[in-house]
C-alpha positions as CSV (number, residue, x, y, z in Angstrom):
1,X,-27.3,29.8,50.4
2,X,-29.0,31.4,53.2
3,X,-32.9,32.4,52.6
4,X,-32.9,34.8,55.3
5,X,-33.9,38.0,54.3
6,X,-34.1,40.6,57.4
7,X,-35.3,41.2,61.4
8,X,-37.7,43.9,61.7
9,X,-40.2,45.5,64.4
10,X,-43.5,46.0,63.6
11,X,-46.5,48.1,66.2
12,X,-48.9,45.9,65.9
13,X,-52.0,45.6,68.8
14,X,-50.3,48.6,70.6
15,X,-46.8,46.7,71.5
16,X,-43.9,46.1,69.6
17,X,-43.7,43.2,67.5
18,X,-40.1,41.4,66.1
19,X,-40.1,39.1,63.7
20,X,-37.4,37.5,61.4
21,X,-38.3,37.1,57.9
22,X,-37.1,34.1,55.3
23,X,-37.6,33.1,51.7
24,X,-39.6,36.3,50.4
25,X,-41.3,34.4,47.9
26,X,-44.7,31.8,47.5
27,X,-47.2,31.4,50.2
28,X,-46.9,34.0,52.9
29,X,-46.4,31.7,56.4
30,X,-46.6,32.8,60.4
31,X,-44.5,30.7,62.3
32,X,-45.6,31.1,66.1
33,X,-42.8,29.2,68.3
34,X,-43.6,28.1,72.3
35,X,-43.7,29.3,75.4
36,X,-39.6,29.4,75.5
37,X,-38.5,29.5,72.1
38,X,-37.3,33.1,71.0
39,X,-37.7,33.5,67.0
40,X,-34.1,33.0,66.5
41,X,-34.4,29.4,67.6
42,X,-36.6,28.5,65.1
43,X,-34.3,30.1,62.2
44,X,-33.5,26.7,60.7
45,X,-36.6,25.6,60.2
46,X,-37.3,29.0,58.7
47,X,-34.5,28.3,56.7
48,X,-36.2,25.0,54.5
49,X,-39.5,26.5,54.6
50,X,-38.3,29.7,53.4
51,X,-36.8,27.6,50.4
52,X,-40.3,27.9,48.7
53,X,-42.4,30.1,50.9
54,X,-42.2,33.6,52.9
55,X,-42.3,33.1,56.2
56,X,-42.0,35.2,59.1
57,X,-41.0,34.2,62.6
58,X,-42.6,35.9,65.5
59,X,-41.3,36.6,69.0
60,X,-43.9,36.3,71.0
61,X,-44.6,39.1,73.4
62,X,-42.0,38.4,76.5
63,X,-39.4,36.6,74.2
64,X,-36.9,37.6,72.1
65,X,-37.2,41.4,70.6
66,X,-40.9,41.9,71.3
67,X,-42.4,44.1,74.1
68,X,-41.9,43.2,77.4
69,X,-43.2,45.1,80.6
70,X,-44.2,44.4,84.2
71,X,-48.0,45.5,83.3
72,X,-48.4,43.6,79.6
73,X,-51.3,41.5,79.2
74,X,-49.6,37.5,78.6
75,X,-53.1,36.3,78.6
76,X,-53.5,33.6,75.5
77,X,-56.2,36.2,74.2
78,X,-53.5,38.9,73.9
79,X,-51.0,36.7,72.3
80,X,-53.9,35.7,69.7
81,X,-55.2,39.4,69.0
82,X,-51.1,40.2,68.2
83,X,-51.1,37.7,65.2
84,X,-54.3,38.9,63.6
85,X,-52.9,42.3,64.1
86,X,-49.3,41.5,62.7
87,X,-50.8,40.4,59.9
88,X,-52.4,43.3,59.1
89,X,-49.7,45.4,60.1
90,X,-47.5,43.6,57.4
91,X,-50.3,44.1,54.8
92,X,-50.6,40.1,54.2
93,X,-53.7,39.5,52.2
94,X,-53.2,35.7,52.2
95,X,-51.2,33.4,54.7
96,X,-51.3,30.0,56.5
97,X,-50.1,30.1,60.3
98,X,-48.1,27.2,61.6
99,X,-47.9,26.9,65.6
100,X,-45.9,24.6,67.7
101,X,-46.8,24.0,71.1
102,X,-48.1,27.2,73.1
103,X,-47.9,28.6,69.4
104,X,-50.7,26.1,68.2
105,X,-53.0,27.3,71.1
106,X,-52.3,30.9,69.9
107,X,-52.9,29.9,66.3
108,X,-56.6,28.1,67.3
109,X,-57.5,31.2,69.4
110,X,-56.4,33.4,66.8
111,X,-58.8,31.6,64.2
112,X,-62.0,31.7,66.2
113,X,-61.7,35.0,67.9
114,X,-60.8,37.0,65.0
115,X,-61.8,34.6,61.5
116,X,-59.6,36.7,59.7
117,X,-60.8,36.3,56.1
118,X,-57.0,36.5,54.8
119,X,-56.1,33.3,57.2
120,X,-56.5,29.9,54.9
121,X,-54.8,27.2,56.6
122,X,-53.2,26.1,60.6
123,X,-50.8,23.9,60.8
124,X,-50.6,22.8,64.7
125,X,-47.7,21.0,66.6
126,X,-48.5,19.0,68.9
127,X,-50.9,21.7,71.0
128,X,-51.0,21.5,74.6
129,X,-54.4,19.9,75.4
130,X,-54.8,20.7,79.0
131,X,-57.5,23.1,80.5
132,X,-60.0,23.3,83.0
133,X,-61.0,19.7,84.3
134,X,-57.9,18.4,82.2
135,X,-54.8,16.9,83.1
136,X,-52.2,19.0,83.2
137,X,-49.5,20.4,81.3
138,X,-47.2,17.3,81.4
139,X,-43.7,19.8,82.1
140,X,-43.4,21.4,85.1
141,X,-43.7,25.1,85.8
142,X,-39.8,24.9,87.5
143,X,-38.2,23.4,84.5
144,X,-39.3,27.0,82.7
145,X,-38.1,29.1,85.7
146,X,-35.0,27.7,86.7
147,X,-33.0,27.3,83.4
148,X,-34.5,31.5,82.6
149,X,-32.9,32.1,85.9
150,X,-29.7,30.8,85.5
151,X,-29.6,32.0,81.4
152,X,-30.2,35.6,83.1
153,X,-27.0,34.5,85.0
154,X,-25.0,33.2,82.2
155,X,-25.2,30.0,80.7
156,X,-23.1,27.6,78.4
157,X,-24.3,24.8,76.0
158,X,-22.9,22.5,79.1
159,X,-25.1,24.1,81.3
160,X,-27.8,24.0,79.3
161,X,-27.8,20.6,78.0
162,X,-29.1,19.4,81.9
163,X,-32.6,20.8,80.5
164,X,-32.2,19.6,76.8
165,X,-29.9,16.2,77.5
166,X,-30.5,15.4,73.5
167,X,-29.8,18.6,71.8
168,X,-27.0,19.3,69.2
169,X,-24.5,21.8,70.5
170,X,-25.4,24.3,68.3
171,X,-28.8,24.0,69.3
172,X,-27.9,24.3,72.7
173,X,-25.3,27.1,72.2
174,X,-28.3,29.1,70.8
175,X,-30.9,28.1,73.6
176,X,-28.3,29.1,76.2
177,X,-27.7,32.7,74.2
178,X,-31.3,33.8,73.8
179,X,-33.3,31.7,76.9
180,X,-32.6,35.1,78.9
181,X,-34.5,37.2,76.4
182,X,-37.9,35.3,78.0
183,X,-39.6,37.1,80.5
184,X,-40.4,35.7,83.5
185,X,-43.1,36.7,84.1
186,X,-44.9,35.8,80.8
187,X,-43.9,32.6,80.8
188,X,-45.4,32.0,84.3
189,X,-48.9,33.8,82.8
190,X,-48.5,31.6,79.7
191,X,-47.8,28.7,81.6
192,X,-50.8,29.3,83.8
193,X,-53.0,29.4,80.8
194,X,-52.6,25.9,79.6
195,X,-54.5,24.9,82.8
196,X,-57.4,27.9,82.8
197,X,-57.9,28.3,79.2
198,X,-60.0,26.3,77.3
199,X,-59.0,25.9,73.6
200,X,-61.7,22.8,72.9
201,X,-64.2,25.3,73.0
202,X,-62.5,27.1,70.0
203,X,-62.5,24.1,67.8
204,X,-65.5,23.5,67.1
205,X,-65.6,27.4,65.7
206,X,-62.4,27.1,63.0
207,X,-63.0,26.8,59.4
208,X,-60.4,26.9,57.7
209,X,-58.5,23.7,56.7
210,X,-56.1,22.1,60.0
211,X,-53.2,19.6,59.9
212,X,-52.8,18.4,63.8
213,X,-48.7,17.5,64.1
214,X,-48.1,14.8,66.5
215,X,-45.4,13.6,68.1
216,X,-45.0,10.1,68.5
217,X,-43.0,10.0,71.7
218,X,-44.2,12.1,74.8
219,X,-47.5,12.7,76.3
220,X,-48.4,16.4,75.2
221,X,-51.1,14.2,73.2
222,X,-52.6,11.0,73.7
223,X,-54.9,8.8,71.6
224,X,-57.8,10.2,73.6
225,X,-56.7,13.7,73.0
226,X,-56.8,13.3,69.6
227,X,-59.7,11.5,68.5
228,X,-61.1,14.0,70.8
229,X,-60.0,16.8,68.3
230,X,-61.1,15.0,66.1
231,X,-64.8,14.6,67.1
232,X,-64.5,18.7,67.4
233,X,-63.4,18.9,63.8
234,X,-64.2,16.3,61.8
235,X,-62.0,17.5,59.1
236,X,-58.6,17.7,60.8
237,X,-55.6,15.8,59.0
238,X,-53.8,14.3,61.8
239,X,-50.1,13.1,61.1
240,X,-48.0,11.3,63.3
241,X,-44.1,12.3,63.4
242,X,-42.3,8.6,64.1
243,X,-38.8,9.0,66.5
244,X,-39.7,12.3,67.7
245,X,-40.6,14.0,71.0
246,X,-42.0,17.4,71.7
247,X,-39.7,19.4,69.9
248,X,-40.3,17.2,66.9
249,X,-37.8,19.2,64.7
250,X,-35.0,19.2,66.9
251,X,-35.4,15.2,67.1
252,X,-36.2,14.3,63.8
253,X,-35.9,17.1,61.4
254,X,-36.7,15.3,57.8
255,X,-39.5,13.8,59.2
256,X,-41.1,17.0,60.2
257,X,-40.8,18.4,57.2
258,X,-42.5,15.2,55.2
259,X,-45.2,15.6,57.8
260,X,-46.4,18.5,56.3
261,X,-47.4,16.9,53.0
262,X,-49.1,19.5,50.8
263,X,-50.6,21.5,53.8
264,X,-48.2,24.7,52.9
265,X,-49.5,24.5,49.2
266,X,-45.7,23.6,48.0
267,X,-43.3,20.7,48.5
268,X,-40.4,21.1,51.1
């Protein structure tokens, strides 16, 4: 049985805002996806969590069904002010955000610009660390570009599976269908703020209880990057995801799942 309940549009911070909702029922949960990754693609992991919570996957402005425009603001700031506002929109008076990737940067911005009093727990996926006078971004600007250019073109799961050699089909199929629905020109902004903005700054500044998501294989974050976060909040729960890469559900789906413990208040 499918728990997924309806896609919607919301105004929220003066733009349009989709979203596809799951589950309906328990703790209320945003799910922020990356700097490529339309809600759509995230659907199956919407699907378990949505087996004991209410979650609701956002499109990011530039992806999928949300606004996109030639003169909208992609800044990280922008993206953050749009969750706090979507939440309100919605009416949620209580919810946990869970971001992976760019979405965990948005989630830590989100939680010291705005403190929304509603907001009680992150869950971050292994974050993007870089930033001024940090190394950078570990994938290249052109793998972004080119695969966007030749979705906009038409694309097949073959095509496709030159950028994502591990992938199922399905998961590929899907990529290939909705990759063209990313604007290029926010993921160029948002791929120029993981080198100019600084999320350490925001760490120090959360207060609410975080669960840092690593991946075991890759080098979005290293040992130093994390005792790092660490020494900016002491109280982090750090979990490491054995067998996995970046997209740590695609590579090892159970496992992502156990690594959230009790972190979403329920087991799933």
């Amino acid at each position: 049985m499918s728990h997924y309940l309806y896609g919607a549009n919301v105004q929220a911070n003066g733009i349009r805002q989709h979203y596809l909702r799951y589950g309906g029922k328990g703790l209320p949960v945003i799910l922020i996806p990356g700097i490529t990754s339309p809600a759509v693609t995230w659907g199956f992991v919407a699907e378990r969590l949505g087996r004991t919570c209410d979650v609701y996957v956002l499109d990011i402005r530039g992806r999928g069904l949300s606004e996109a425009s030639a003169t909208l603001d992609y800044s990280l700031d922008a993206q953050a002010a749009d969750v706090a506002a979507f939440a309100v929109a919605i009416g949620l008076e209580r919810y946990t955000v869970v971001g992976h990737s760019m979405g965990g940067r948005i989630a830590i911005r989100m939680a010291r610009q705005f403190k929304p009093q509603a907001l009680e727990r992150l869950v971050l996926i292994d974050p993007p660390v870089s930033g001024p006078g940090r190394r950078e971004y570990p994938s290249g600007l052109p793998w972004y570009v080119d695969s966007i250019r030749l979705s906009l073109k038409g694309m097949d799961a073959d095509a496709m599976r030159t950028f994502c050699p591990t992938w199922t089909l399905e998961q590929l199929r899907l990529r290939a269908e909705w990759l063209a629905t990313c604007d290029e020109r926010a993921i160029v902004a948002s791929y120029e703020g993981f080198q100019n903005d600084d999320i350490h700054q925001d760490l120090p500044h959360i207060d609410v209880p975080t669960l840092l998501m690593v991946a075991s294989r890759g080098n979005v974050l290293l040992p130093e990057d994390i005792t790092e976060i660490q020494q900016l909040m002491p109280d982090v729960t750090v979990v490491r995801v054995e067998d996995a890469g970046h997209m740590i559900p695609w590579d090892n789906e159970e496992a992502f799942y156990r690594a959230f413990g009790d972190s979403l208040g329920l087991s799933v």
